[in-house]
C-alpha positions as CSV (number, residue, x, y, z in Angstrom):
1,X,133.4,122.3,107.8
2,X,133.6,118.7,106.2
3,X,137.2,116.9,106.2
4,X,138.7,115.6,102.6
5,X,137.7,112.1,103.8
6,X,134.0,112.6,104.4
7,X,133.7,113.2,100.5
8,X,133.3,109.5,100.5
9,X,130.3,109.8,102.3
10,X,128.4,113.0,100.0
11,X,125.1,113.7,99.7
12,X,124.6,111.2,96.6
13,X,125.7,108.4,98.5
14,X,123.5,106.1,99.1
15,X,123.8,102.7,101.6
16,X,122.4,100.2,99.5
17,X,120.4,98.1,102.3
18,X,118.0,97.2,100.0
19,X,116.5,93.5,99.6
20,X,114.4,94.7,96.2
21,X,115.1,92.5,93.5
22,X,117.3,93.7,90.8
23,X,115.7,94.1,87.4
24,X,116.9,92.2,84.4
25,X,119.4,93.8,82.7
26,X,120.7,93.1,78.8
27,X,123.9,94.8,77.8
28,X,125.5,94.8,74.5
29,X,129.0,95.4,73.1
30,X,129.2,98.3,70.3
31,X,132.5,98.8,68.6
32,X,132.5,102.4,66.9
33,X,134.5,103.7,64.2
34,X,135.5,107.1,62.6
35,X,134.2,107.2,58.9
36,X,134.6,110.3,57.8
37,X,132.7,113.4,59.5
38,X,131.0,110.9,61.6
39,X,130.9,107.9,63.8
40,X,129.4,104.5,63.2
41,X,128.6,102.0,65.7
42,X,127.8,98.4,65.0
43,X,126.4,96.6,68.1
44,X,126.9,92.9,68.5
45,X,124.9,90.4,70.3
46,X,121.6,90.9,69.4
47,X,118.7,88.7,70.2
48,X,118.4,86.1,67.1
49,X,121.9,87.2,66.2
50,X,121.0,90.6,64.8
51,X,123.4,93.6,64.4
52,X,122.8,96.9,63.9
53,X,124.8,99.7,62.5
54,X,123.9,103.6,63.3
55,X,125.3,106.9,63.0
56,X,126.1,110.1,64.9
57,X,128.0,113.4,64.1
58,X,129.9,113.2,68.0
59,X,130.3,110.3,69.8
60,X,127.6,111.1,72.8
61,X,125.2,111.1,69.5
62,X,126.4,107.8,68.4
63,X,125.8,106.5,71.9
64,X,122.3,107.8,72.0
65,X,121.2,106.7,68.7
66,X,122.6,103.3,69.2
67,X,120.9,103.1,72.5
68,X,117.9,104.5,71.1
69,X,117.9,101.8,68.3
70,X,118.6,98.6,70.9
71,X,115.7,99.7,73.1
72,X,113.3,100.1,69.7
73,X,114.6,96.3,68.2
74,X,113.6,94.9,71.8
75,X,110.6,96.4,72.7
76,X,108.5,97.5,76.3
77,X,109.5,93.8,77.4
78,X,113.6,95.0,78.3
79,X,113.8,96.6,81.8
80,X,117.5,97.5,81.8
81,X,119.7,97.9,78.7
82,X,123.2,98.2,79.2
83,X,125.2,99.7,76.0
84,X,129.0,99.9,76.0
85,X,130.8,101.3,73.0
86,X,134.2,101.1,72.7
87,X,136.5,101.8,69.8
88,X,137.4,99.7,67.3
89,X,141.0,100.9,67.0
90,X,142.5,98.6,69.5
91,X,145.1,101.3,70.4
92,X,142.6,103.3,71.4
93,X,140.1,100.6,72.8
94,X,143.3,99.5,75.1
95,X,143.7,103.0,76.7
96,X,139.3,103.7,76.5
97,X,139.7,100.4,78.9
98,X,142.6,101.5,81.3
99,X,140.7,104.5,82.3
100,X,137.5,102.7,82.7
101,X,139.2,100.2,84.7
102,X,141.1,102.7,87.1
103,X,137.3,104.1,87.5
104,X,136.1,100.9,88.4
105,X,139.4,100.2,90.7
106,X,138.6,103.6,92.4
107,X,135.1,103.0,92.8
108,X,135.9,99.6,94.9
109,X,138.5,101.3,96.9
110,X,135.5,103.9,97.7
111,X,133.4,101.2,99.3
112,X,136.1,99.5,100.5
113,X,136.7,102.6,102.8
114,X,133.4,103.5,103.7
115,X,132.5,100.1,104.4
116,X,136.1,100.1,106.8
117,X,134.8,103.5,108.5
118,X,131.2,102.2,109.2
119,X,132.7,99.0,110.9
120,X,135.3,101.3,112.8
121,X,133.3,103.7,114.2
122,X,130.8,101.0,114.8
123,X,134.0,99.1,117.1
124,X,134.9,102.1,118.4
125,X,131.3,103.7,119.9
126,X,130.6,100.2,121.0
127,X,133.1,100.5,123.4
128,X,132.5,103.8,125.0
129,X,134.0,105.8,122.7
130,X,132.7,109.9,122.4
131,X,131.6,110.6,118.8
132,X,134.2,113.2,119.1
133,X,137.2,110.8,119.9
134,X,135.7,108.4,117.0
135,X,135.6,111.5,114.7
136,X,139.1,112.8,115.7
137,X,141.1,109.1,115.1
138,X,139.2,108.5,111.8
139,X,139.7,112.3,110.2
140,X,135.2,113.1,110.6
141,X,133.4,115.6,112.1
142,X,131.5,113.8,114.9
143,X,128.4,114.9,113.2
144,X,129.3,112.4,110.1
145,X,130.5,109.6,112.6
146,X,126.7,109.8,114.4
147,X,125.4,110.0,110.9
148,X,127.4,107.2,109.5
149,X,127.1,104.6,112.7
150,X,124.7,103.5,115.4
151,X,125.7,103.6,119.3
152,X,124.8,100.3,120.5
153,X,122.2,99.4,122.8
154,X,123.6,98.5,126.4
């Protein structure tokens, strides 16, 4: 049985202790707008000043297309394309943005934690504490806490 906190530590997380180098990304800014049964997005920013405009019947289509469209205009050379639409309605751009900023702010406090658990259990197995005792103080099965930290080496 896994404890509400080890959901920070799922299957899909993954310790990033890479040293790869991080492709190159380009991202763009579309502002999208209801015209009548559909949407249209206009995305800003374009190499050379270019805009374009595209069309979708829901706003997941819109996204596509537009993303779709961006990778055509700049060709095999772009590794990463980043595409954010956001409404042109500033009432509803300014709410679009407070959910995607609580996101992020949960996101942070994710890592934060899991970063504070591996350090803790870390402290706490370095100095001769059981995996079970670890597990017990920080709310883990000892399983996750030998998962999640190393014993040190005497």
């Amino acid at each position: 049985m896994t404890s509400r906190h080890e959901a920070i530590f799922s299957p899909d997380y993954v310790a990033d202790d890479t040293d790869a180098e991080a492709p190159v990304a380009s991202s763009y800014l579309a502002t999208v707008t209801r015209t009548g049964k559909y949407w249209t997005a206009t995305v800003h920013g374009l190499p050379d000043g270019q805009s374009l405009h595209v069309q979708g019947a829901t706003w997941r289509e819109t996204a596509d297309n537009a993303l779709d469209r961006v990778s055509d205009l700049l060709g095999p050379s772009a590794e990463v394309v980043g595409l954010y639409l956001a409404p042109a309605d500033p009432e509803a751009a300014s709410v679009v943005k407070a959910v995607r900023e609580a996101r992020t702010a949960r996101f942070l406090a994710e890592q934060a934690e899991r970063d504070a658990v591996v350090k803790a259990a870390q402290t706490l197995l370095d100095r001769g504490w059981t995996t079970r005792d670890v597990g017990s103080v920080l709310g883990f099965s000892h399983q996750r806490i030998s998962q999640i930290a190393r014993r040190a080496t005497p």
